[in-house]
C-alpha positions in Angstrom: 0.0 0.0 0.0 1.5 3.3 -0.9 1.3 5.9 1.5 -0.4 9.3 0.8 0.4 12.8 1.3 -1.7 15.7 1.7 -1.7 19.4 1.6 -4.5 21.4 3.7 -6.2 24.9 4.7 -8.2 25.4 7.4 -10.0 28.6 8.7 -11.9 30.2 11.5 -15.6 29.7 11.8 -15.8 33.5 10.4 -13.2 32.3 7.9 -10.7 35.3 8.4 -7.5 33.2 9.4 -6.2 30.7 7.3 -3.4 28.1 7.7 -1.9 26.1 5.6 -0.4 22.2 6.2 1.2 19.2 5.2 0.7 15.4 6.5 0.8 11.7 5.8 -2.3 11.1 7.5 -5.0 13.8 6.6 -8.2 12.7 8.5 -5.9 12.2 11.8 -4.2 15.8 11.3 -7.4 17.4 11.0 -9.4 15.7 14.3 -6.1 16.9 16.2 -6.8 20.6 15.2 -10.3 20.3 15.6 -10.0 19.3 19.1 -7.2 21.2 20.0 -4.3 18.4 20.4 -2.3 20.2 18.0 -0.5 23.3 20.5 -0.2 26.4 19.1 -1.3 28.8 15.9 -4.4 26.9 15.1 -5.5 26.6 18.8 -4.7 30.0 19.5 -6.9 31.4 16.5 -9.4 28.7 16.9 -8.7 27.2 13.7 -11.1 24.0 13.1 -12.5 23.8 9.7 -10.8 21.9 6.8 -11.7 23.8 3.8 -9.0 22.5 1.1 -6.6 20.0 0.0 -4.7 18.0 -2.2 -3.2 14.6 -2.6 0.1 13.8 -3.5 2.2 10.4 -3.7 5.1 12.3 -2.6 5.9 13.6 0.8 8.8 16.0 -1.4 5.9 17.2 -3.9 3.5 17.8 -1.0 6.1 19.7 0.8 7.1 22.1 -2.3 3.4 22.9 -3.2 2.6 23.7 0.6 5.3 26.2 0.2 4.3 27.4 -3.4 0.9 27.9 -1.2 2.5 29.6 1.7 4.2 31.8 -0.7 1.2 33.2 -2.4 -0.8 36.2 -1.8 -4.3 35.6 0.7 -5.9 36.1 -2.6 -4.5 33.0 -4.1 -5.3 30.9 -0.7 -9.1 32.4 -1.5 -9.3 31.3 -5.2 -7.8 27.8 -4.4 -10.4 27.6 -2.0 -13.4 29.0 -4.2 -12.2 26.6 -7.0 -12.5 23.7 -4.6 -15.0 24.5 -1.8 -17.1 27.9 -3.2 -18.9 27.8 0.2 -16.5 27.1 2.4 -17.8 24.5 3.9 -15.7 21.9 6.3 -15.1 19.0 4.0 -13.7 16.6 6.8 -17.1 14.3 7.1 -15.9 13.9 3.4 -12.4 12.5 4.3 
C-alpha cells in the first residue's frame, strides 16, 4: 500500500484566518486541530475547519506545493479555496 500525502487549509468559523499544512495522515491531522491536540497557531486562533486539500504520492511534492501555497498572496489561498469548496464548507465528514 503506498502511503499518501496531503496538503491542507483550514479557517476560523468566520473564515478570516487561514493556515496552511502538510501530513501523511490527513483525516488524523485534522481531528487533532479540531480538538485542539495540535499546540499552538491553530489553537490560538481557533482554527477547526478543513476547507481545502490536495493529494500527492510524494511527501517532497506535498512539501514544495505547501510552500508554493505559503508563498502566495491571501488572494490566491481564496481562489484555491473557491475553486474547490465555493462555500467554504468543512469538508472533513468527506475525508
Amino acid at each position: 500500500m503506498q502511503k499518501s500525502y496531503a496538503i491542507y487549509i483550514m479557517t476560523n468559523t468566520s473564515n478570516n484566518v487561514l493556515y496552511t499544512g502538510v501530513t501523511s495522515n490527513l483525516k488524523k491531522r485534522i481531528y487533532e486541530h479540531k480538538n485542539k491536540i495540535v499546540k499552538g497557531f491553530t489553537e490560538k486562533y481557533n482554527i477547526d475547519k478543513l476547507v481545502y486539500y490536495e493529494i500527492f504520492d510524494s511527501s517532497l511534492n506535498a512539501i514544495i506545493r505547501e510552500k508554493q501555497i505559503k508563498a502566495g498572496s491571501r488572494s490566491r489561498k481564496i481562489k484555491l479555496i473557491e475553486d474547490m469548496n465555493k462555500n467554504w464548507k468543512d469538508l472533513y465528514c468527506e475525508l
